[in-house]
GUVEX-811783 format. One record per residue: x, y, z of N, C-alpha, C in turn; residue number from 1. Coordinates in steps of 0.1 Angstrom, whole numbers. Atoms other than C-alpha are relative to their C-alpha. Example, Ala and Ser with C-alpha at 12.3 -4.5 7.8 and 13.67 -1.06 7.14 Angstrom:
2
[rec [9; -12; 0]; [123; -45; 78]; [9; 12; 0]; 1]
[rec [-9; -11; 0]; [137; -11; 71]; [-8; 11; 8]; 2]
This chain:
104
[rec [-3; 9; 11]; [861; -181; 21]; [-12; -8; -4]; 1]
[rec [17; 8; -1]; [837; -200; 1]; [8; -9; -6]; 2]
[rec [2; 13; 2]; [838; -236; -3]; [-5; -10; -11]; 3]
[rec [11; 5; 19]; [825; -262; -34]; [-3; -8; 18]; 4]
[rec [6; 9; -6]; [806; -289; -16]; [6; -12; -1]; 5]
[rec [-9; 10; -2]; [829; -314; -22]; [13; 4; 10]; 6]
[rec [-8; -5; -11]; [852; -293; -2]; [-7; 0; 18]; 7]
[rec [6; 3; -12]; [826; -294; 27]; [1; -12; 7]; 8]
[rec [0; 17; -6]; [821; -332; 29]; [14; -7; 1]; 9]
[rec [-13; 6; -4]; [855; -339; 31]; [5; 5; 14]; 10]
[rec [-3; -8; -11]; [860; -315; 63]; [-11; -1; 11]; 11]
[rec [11; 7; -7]; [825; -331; 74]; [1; 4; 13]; 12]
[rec [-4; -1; -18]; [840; -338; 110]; [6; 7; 5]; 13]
[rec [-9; -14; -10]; [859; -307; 118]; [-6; 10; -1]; 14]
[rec [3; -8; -1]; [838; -285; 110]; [-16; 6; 6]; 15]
[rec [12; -2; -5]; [802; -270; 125]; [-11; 4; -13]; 16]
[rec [8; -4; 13]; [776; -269; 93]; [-14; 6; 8]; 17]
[rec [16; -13; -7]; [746; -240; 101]; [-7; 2; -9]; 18]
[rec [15; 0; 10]; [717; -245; 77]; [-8; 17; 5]; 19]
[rec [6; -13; -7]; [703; -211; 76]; [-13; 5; -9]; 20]
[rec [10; 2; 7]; [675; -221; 54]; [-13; 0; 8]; 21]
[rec [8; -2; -7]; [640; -212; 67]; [-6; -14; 2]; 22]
[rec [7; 12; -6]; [618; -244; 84]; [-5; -7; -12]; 23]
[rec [12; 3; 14]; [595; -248; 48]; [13; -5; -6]; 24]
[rec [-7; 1; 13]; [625; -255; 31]; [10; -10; 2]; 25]
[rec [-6; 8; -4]; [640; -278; 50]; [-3; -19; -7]; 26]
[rec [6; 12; 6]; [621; -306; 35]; [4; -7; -13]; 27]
[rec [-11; 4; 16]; [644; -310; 4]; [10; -5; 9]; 28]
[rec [-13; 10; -7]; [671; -327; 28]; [10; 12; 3]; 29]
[rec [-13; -6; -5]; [699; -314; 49]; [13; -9; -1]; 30]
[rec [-13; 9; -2]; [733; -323; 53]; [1; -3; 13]; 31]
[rec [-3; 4; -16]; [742; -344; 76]; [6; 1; 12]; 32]
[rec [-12; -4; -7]; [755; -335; 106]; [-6; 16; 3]; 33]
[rec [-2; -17; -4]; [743; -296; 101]; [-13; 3; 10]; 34]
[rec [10; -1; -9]; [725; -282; 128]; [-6; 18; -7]; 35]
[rec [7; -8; 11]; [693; -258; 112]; [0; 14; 13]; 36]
[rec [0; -14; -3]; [695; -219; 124]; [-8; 11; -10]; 37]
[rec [1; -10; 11]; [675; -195; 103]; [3; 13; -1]; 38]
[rec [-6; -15; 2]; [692; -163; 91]; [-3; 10; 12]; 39]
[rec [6; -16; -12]; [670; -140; 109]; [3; -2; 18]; 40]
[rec [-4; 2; -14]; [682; -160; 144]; [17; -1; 4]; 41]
[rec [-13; 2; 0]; [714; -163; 135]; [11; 10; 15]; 42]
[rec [-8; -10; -19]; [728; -133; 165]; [-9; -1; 8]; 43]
[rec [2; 2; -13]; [707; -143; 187]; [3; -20; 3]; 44]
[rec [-6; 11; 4]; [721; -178; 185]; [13; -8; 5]; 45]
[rec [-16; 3; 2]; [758; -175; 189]; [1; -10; 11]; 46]
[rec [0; 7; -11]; [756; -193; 222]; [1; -17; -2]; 47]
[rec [-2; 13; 5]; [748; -227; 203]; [13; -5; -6]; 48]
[rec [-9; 3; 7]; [780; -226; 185]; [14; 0; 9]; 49]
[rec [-7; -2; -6]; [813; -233; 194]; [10; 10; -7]; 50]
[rec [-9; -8; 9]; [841; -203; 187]; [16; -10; 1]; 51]
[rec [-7; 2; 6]; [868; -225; 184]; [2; -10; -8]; 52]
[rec [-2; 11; 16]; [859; -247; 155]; [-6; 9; -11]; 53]
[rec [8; -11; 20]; [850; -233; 120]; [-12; -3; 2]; 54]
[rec [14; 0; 6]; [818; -230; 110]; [2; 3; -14]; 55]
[rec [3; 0; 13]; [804; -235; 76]; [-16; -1; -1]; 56]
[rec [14; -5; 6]; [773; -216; 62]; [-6; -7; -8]; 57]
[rec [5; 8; 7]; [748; -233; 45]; [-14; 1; -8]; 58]
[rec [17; -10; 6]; [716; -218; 23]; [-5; -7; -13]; 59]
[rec [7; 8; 10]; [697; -230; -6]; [6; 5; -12]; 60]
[rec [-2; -1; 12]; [715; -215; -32]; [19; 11; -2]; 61]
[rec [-14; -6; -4]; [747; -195; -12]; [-1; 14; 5]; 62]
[rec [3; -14; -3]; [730; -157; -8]; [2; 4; 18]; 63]
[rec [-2; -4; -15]; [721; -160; 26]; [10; -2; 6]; 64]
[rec [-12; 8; -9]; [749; -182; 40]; [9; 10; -2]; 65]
[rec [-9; -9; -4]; [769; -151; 32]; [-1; 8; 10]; 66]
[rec [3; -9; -8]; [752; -126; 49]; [1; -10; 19]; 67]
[rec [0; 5; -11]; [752; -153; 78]; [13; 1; 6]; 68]
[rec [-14; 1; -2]; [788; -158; 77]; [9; 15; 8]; 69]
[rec [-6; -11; -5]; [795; -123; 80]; [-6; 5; 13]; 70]
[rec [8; -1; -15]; [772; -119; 114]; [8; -11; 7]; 71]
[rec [-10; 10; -10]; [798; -148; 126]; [14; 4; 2]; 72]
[rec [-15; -6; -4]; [830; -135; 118]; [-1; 13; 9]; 73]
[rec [2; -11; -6]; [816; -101; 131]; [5; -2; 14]; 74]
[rec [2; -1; -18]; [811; -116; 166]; [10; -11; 4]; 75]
[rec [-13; 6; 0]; [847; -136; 161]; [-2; -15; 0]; 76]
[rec [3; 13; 3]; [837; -172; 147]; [8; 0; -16]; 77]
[rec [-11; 3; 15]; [859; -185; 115]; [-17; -9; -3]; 78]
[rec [10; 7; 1]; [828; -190; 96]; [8; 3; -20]; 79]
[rec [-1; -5; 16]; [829; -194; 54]; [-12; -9; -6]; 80]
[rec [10; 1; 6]; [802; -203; 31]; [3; -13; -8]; 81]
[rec [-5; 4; 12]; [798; -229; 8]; [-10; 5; -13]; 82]
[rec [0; -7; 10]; [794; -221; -29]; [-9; -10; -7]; 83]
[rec [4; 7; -1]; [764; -230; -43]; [-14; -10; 4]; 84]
[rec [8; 4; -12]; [744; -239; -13]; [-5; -14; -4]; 85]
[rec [5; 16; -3]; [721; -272; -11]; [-5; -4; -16]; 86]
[rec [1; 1; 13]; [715; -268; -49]; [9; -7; -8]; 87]
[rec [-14; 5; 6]; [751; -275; -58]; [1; -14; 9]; 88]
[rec [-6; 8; -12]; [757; -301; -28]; [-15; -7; -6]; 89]
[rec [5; 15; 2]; [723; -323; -41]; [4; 0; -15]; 90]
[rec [-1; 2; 11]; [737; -316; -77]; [13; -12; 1]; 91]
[rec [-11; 6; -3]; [769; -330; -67]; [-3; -16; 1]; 92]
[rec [5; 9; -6]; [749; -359; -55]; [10; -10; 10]; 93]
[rec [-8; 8; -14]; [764; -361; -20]; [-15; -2; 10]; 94]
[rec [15; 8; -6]; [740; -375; 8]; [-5; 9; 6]; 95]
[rec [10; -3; -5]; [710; -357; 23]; [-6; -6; 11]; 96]
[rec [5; 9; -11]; [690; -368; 54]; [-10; 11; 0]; 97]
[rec [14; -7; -1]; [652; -355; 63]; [8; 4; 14]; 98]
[rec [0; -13; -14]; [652; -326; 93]; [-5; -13; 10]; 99]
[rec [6; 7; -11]; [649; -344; 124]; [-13; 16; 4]; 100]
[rec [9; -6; 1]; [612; -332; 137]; [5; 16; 10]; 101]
[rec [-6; -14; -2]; [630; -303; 158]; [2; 10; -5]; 102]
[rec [-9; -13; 9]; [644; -282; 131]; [-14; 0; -11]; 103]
[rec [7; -6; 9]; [611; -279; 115]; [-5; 14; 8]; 104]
């Protein structure tokens, strides 16, 4: 299922948000709260996440965060995208926060 970004931040705290935006791109602000994964680590990964909370996908413009999503449900995680990505979600003008120095 995909998501608006106003649908995200209201579900904020129940859900697991997976930035699957590469390191360089991180520097336009994440949402808060998501922990950063990039696509290409995404299955080898699964271990970070928990399977029984949702996950919600998260990419710069919605492309990847599909393909991510589907490598989550594959390996039995309720994942859905939102619609969009960090384009819509700073258009929206909901809040951002700089990468802690880890997730670069």
């Amino acid at each position: 299922m995909e998501l608006t970004p106003r649908q995200v931040f209201d579900r904020i705290d129940s859900v697991q948000l997976v930035d699957v935006r590469e390191a360089e791109e991180l520097s336009d602000g994440m949402i808060p709260g998501a922990q950063h994964i990039a696509l290409g680590f995404v299955p080898y990964r699964y271990e970070e996440l928990d399977r029984s909370r949702p996950v919600v996908v998260v990419c710069r413009s919605g492309r990847r965060s599909a393909a991510a999503a589907d490598h989550l449900v594959h390996a039995g995680f309720m994942a859905d995208t939102m619609a969009g990505g960090m384009i819509e979600w700073q258009a929206t003008g909901l809040p951002v926060v700089a990468p802690l120095p880890h997730q670069n």
